[in-house]
C-alpha positions as CSV (number, residue, x, y, z in Angstrom):
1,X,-43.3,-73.7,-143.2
2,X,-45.3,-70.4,-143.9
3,X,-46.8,-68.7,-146.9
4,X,-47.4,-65.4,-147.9
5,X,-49.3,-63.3,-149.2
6,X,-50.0,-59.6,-150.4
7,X,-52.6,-57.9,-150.9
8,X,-53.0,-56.6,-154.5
9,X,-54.3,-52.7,-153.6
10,X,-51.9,-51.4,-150.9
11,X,-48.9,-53.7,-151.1
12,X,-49.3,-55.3,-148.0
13,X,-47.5,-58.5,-146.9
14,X,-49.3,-61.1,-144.0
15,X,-46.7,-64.0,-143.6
16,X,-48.8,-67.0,-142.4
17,X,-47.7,-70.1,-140.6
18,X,-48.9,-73.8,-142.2
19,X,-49.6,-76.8,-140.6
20,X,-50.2,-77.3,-136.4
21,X,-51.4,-74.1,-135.2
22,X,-50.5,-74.3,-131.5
23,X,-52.4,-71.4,-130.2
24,X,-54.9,-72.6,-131.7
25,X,-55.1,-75.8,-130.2
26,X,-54.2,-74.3,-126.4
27,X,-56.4,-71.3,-127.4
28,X,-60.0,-72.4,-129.1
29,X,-61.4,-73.4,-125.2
30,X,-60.1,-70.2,-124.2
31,X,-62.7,-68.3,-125.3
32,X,-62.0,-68.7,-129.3
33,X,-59.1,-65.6,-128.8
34,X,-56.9,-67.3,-131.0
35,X,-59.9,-67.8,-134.1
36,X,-60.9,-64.2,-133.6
37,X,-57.5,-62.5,-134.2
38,X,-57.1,-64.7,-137.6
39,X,-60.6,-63.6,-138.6
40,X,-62.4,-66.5,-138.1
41,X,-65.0,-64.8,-136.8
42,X,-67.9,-67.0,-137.0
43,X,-65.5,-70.1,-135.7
44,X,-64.7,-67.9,-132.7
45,X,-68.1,-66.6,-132.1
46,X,-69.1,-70.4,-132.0
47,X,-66.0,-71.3,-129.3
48,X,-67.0,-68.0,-127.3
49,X,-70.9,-69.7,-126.7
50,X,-69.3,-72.8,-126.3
51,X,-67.6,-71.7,-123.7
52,X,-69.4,-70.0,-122.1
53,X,-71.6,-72.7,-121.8
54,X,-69.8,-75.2,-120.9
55,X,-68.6,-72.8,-117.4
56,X,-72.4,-72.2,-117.1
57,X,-72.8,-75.8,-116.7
58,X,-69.8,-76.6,-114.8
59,X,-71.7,-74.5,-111.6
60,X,-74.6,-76.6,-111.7
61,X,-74.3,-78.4,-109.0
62,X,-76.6,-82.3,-109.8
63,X,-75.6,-85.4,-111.8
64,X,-77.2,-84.7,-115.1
65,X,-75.0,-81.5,-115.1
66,X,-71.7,-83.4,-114.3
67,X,-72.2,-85.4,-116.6
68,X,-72.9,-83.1,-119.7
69,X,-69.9,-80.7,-118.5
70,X,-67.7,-84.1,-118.9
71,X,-69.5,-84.4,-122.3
72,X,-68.8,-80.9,-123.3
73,X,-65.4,-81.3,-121.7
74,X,-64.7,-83.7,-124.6
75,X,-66.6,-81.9,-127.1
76,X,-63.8,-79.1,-126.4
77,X,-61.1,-81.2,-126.4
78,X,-62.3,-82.7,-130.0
79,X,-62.1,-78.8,-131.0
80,X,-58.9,-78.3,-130.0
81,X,-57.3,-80.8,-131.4
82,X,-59.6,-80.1,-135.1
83,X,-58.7,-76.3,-134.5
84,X,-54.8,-77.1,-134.0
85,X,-54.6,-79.1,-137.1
86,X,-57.1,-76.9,-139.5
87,X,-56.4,-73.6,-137.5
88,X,-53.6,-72.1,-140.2
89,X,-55.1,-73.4,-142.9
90,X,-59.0,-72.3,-142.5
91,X,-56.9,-68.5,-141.6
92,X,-55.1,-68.7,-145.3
93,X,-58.3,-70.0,-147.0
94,X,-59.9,-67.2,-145.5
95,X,-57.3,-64.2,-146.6
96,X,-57.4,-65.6,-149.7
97,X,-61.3,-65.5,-149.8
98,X,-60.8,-61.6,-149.0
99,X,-58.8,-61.2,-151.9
100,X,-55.2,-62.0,-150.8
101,X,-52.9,-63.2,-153.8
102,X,-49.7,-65.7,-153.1
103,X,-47.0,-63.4,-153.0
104,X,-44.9,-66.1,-154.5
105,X,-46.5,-66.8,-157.5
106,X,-44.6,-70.4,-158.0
107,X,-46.7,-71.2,-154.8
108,X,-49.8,-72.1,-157.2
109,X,-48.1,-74.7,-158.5
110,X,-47.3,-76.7,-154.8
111,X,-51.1,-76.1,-154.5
């Protein structure tokens, strides 16, 4: 399903996917791309020094360092998956937050 929405000044019209964001999912360990180009810019700015140092770590060459790239390892994984399901929703929330209005106004009432 998707929504969308206009914004009230210039007519525009941003159609927006609900539900499992797979880019997101595949995407937020890849350097938060997929936050950034929904606006999410302090989510992506969070995945870009997580990633970063989580490849940092993973040239460290002694135990400890294995085993807190395993731990981040599964710290990004734990993103991806909360990314993939709240991905689309935290990207509406936030258009909405910037002054976006439903440009189905019978959506309000499924909300």
């Amino acid at each position: 399903m998707s929504i969308s929405l206009q914004y009230p000044g210039t007519g525009q019209v941003k159609v927006l996917q609900e539900g499992w964001s797979w880019s997101c999912f595949f995407g937020a360990t890849a350097l938060g791309i997929p936050l950034f180009q929904r606006g999410l810019m302090v989510w992506g700015a969070a995945m870009l020094v997580f990633d970063v140092s989580t490849l940092i770590v993973g040239w460290i060459d002694t135990d400890a360092a294995a085993s807190l790239y395993g731990c981040l390892s599964l710290a990004g994984l734990a993103a991806s998956v909360f990314f993939g399901f709240r991905g689309n929703g935290m990207a509406a929330e936030h258009a909405i937050a910037r002054g976006w209005q439903y440009a189905d106004k019978r959506r309000k009432w499924f909300d």
